[in-house]
N, C-alpha and C positions, 0 to 999 in steps of 0.2 A: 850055715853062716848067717843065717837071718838074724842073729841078733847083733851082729856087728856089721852088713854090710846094705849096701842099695842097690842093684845091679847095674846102676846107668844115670835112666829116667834121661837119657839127653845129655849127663855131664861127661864130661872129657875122659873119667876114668871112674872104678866104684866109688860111692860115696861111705865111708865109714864115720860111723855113729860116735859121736865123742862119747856118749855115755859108757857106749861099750868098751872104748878103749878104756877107760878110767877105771872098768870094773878089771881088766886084761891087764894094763901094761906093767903090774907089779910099783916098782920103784923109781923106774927110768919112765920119763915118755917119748917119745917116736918122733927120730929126727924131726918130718915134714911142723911138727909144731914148737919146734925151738926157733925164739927169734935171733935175729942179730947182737950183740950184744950192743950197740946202741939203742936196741928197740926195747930192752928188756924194763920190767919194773926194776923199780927201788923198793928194798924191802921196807914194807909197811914197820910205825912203831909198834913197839908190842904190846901197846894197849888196843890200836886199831886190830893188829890180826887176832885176838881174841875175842873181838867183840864190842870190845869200850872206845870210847872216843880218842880220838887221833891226836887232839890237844894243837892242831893246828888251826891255820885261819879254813875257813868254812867260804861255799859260796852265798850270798846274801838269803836273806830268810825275808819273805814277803806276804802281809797277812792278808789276804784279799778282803775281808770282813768288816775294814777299817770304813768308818762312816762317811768319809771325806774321800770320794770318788778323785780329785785333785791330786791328793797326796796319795794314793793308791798308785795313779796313774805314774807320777813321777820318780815312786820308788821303784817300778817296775821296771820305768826308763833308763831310771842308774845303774839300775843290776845289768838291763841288757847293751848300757852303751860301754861301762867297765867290761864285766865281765861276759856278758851271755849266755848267762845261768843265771837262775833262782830258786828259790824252793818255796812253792808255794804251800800256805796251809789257810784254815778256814776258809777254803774252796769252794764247800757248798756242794761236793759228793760223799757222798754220806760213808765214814769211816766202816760198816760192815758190809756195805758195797765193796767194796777196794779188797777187804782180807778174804771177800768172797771169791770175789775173782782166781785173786792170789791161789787160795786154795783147788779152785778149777783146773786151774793152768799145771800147778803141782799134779793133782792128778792124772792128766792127761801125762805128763814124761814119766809118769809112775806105772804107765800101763804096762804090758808085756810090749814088748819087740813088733811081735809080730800083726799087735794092735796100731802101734805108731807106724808101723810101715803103710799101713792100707792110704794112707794121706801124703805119701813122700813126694817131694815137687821136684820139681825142672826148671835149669837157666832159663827157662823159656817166660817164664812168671814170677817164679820165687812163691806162690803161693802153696803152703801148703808146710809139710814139715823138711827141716835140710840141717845142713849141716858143715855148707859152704859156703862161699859168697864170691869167688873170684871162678873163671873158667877157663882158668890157664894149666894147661897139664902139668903134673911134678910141682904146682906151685904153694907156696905156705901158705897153711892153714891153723887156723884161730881155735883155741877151747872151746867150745862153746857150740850147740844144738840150736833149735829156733823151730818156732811156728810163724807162717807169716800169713796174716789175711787182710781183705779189702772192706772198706766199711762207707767209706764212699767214694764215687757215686753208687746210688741204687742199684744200677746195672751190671755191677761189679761185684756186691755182694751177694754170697752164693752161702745159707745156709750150710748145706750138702756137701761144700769144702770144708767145712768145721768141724772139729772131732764130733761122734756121739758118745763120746765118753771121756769123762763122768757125766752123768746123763743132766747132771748140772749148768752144763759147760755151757751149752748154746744161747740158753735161757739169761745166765750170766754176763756172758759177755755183751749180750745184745742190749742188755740196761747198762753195763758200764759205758760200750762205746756210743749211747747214745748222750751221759752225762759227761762224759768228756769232750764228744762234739761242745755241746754246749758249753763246756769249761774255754773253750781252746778261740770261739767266737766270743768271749766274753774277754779273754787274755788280747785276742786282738786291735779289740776296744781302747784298751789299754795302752795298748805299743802306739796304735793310731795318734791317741791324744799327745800322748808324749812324746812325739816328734813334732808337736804342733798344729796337728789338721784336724779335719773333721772325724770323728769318732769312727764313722764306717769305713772311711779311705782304704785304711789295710785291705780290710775284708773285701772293697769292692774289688782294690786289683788282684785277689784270688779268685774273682768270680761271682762275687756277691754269697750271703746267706741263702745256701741248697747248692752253689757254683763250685764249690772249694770239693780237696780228695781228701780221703782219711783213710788209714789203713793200719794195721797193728802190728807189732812183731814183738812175741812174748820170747823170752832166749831164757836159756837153761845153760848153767856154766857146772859143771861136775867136777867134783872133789878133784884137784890135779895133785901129786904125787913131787912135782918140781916147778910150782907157780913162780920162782924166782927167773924161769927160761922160757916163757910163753906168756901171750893173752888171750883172756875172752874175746874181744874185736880189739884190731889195732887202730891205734891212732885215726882219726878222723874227724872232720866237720860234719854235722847232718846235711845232705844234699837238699833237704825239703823246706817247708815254711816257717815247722815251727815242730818242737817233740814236745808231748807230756810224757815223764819216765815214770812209774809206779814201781820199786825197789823192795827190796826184802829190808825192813827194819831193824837187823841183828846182824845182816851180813855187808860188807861194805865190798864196794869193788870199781866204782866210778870212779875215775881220774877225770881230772880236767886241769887245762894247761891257764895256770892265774896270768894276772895284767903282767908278771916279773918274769912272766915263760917259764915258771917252774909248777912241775905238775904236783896237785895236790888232790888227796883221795878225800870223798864227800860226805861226811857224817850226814847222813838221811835223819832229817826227821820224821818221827812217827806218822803215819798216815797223812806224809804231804805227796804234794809233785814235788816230782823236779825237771822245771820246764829251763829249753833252752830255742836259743834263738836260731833256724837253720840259715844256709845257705840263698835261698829264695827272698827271705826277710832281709837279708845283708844287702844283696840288691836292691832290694825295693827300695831301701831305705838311705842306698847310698854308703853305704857304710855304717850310717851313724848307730846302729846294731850291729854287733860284733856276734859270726857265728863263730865259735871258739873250739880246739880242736881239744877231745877228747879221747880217753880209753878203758878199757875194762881187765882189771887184774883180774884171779883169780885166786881161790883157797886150799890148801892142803887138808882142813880141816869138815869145810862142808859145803854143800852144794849153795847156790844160788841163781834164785829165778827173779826177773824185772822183765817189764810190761812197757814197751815202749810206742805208744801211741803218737804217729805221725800227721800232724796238722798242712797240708798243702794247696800249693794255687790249683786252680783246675788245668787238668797234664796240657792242653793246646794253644794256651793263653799266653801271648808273649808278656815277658816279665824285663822290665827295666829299672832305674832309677827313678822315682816318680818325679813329675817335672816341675812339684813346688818346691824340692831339695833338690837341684840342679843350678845352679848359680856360676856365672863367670867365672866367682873365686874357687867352687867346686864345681865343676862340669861332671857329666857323665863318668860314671869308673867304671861300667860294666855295658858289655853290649847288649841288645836285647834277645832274649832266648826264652824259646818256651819248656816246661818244664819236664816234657818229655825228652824235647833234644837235649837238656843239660844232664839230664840219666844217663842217655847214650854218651856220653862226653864223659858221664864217668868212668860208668862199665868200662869203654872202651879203654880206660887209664888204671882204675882201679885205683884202691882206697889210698890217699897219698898224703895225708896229715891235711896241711890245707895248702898244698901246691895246686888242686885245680883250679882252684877259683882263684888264687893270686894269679897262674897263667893267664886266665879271661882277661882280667885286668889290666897284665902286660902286655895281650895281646890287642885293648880298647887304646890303651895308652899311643901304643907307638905306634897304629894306624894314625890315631888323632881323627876329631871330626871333621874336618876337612875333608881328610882321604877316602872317609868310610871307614867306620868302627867294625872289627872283627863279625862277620855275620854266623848266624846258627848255624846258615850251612855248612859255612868252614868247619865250625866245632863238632858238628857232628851229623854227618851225612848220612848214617845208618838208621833207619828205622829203627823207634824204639817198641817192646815186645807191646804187644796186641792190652794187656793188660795195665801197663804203664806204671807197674811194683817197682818199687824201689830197695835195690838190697842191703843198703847201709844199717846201721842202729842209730 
């Protein structure tokens, strides 16, 4: 059974390989991944499920390249105080970087079974290959496979966790995720101004430049058989700072919930990002960044792999509303928490569209400052894992 199962590693019950089901389950798939029928997609138009464009509205399209640092700044701002998505293009990673990687990461879920098993992870980290993300027994589970690694801090990053195959892999990903380090402190430059402050603000309250985490999680969604009753990952806000997505170009599968609440799937442009604003950033910023909840359909027709590079504050650093955008007329909306105890606050809740962080917020509110705003501890008492991986996308 090695090519359909894991025998544990620590989860509550075996862990089963989406790939393998998708190659097994024939025409039906397996109750535990049908959602609710409120949770399900809308079937795609049928220019998007073939490939072509959707012909709807798009999330903003932003050219970093633009000579006028000003207006860079503030179309960045628009996107992320509407929506909290963009796509960036003329980024300044080099377009056979990106279809490298791409190709890397294809390889590695292309290996045999019992190649992808030698790296199979545990709740305990998330690092490594899986295929779950909650650790509640008998609970729903998502389409979708994953790799997840650390990339910052230094101390965290472990070669020897990396596949050695495709013997490309390591070599690759270690120039992507150092260009997107760099992309992602250059996006926060950005966010900074355009709230008004000094260029570095963001950055510092993640820790300054070398202060900040970074960590990847490449997913792999395999061919589903009944995409109209399951997702890739459901519904959610990213819990972190900030995401670069890198996407498969041909295949679409990003939902994001627009300013109208109505969800709409994302025509990728060729060899952009597509960045969005997390959870960590919402706070900091007071709200005036909207991290927006999203999801991942799936296809009947062909697989898809996206690269979702995680931007965050460093995991011990308490994170609040910064106190130039704190004002009588807006006070605090979030209490402060550092970004290891907001993991544990989710784990401990699991992935919930964006019910957790409106809680925090009801929870900052109806103490008031007066009484004393909701503290970490309350939120989240549990030690967060040694590692400080985040399992969301």
């Amino acid at each position: 059974m090695t090519s359909c199962f894991n025998g544990g590693a620590g989860w509550p019950e075996p862990v089963v390989r989406v790939q393998a089901v998708s190659e097994t389950c024939g025409d039906t798939i397996p109750d535990r991944y049908v959602k609710p029928p409120p949770d399900r997609p809308s079937p795609p138009p049928a220019a998007a499920a073939s490939g072509g464009g959707s012909g709807g509205p798009n999330i903003p399209v932003v050219d970093l390249s633009m000579p006028d640092a000003d207006a860079t700044s503030q179309a960045v701002a628009a996107a992320c105080r509407e929506w909290g998505f963009f796509q960036a293009v003329n980024h300044g990673v080099r377009p056979e970087l990106l279809r490298g990687a791409r190709a890397a990461w294809r390889g590695f879920f292309r290996q045999p079974a019992e190649v992808r098993e030698r790296y199979a992870n545990s709740p305990a980290t998330y690092e490594g290959y899986g295929s779950r993300l909650g650790t509640a027994k008998g609970g729903p589970l998502d389409w979708g496979d994953y790799y997840f690694l650390h990339v910052l801090p230094a101390s965290l990053k472990s070669h020897d966790k990396w596949p050695s195959l495709p013997a490309s892999l390591r070599e690759t990903t270690e120039e992507y995720s150092e260009e997107v380090v760099q992309l992602g402190r250059r996006v926060m430059r950005l966010l900074s101004s355009g709230l008004g402050l000094e260029a570095g603000r963001l950055q510092a309250a993640f820790g300054g430049v070398g202060g900040e985490g970074a960590c990847m999680r490449v997913n792999f969604y395999p061919r589903c058989p009944q995409p109209e009753l399951t997702l890739g990952v459901a519904a959610h806000s990213d819990p972190g700072g900030m995401t670069m997505l890198l996407v498969d170009d041909h295949v679409r599968g990003l939902q994001v919930r627009n300013p109208a609440g109505e969800w709409i799937t994302v025509d990728p442009v060729p060899d952009a990002f597509i960045v969005n604003v997390g959870d960590q950033i919402q706070v900091l910023s007071n709200a005036a960044y909207k991290s927006v909840e999203h999801r991942v359909t799936v296809s009947a027709a062909e697989d898809r792999l996206s690269m979702a590079f995680f931007y965050n504050p460093r995991s011990d650093l308490p994170i609040a509303p910064m106190p130039e955008l704190v004002t009588p007329a807006r006070p605090a909306l979030y209490p402060e928490m550092t970004f290891d105890q907001y993991r544990v606050f989710i784990r401990q809740r699991g992935l919930a569209g964006k019910a957790q962080l409106e809680s925090l917020q009801a929870n900052s509110n109806k103490k008031g400052a007066a009484a004393g705003s909701c503290s970490a501890a309350d939120a989240a008492p549990s030690p967060v894992p040694a590692d400080g991986s985040s399992p969301s996308s």
